[in-house]
N, C-alpha and C positions, 0 to 999 in steps of 0.2 A: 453330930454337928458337922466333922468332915464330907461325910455323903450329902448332907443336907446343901452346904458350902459346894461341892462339887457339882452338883444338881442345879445348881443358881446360878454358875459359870456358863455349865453348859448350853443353859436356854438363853443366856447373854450373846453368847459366841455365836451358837445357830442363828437366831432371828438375827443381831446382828451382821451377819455375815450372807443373808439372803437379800436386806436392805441394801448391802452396801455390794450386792452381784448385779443391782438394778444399772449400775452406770456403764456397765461393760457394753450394752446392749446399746442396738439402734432406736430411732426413735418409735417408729410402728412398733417394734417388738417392746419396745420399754415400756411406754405406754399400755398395751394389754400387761405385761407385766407388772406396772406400777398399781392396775387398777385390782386383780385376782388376787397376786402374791404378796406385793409387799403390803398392802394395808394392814394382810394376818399379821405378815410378822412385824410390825410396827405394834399392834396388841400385844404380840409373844413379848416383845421386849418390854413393854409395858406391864405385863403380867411380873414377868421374871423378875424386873425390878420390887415390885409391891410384894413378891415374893420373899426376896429377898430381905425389904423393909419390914414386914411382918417374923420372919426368921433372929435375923441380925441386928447388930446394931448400926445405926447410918456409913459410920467410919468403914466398917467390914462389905455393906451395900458398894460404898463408892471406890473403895478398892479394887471388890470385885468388878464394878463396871470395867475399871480403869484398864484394868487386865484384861479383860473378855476384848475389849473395843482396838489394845493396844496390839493382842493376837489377830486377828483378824485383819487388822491393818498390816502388818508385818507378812499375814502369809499371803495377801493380794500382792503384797511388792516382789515380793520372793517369788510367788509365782508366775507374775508379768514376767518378771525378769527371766525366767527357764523358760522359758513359753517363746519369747524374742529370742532365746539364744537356739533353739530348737529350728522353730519354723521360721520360714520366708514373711516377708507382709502378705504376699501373694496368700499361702495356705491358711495362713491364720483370716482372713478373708472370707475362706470360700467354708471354710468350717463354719464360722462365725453366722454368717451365710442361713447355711446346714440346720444349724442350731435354731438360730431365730424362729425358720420356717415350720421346724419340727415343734416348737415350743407353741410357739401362736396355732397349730394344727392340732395339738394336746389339748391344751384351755377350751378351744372351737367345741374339741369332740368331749369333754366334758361336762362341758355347757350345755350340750343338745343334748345327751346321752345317757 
């Protein structure tokens, strides 16, 4: 029951946590992003839950949502937060930047590939 319960969190937090990495992004990047990545895990979370509805009883389901959704919000702010005390606007920018281009160039070559 506990691995089962542990298992159900984790595909909460994952997919959760890929959804909610969509807003960090710019629009061109978010967009390929919104269209490849996050539909999956908008399923995953939906799986995870019916998962969990099929396992658990509802109460223990919305528990565990509650907690999957309330970590994942807590380590985005936490991490914004180290992330601003770290870098300049400037580098956080040009990473960002970095990131983007390399991401949309990933999707591109797997798409064709």
């Amino acid at each position: 029951m506990i691995l089962k319960f542990t298992s159900f969190l984790i595909g909460i937090i994952w997919s959760y946590s890929i959804i909610k990495t969509q807003s960090v992004f710019s629009k061109k990047a978010g967009l390929i992003f919104k269209i490849f990545i996050t539909k999956v895990s908008w399923f995953t979370l939906i799986a995870a839950i019916y998962f969990g509805y099929k396992n658990f009883q509802i109460k223990f389901v919305l528990i565990g949502l509650i907690i999957g959704l309330i970590i994942v919000n807590l380590g985005f702010y936490f991490l914004k937060k180290k992330i601003n005390q770290k870098f300049n606007e400037n580098q956080i920018a040009k990473f960002k930047s970095y990131f983007e281009y390399a991401l949309i160039f990933l999707i591109v070559y797997f798409i064709l590939f």
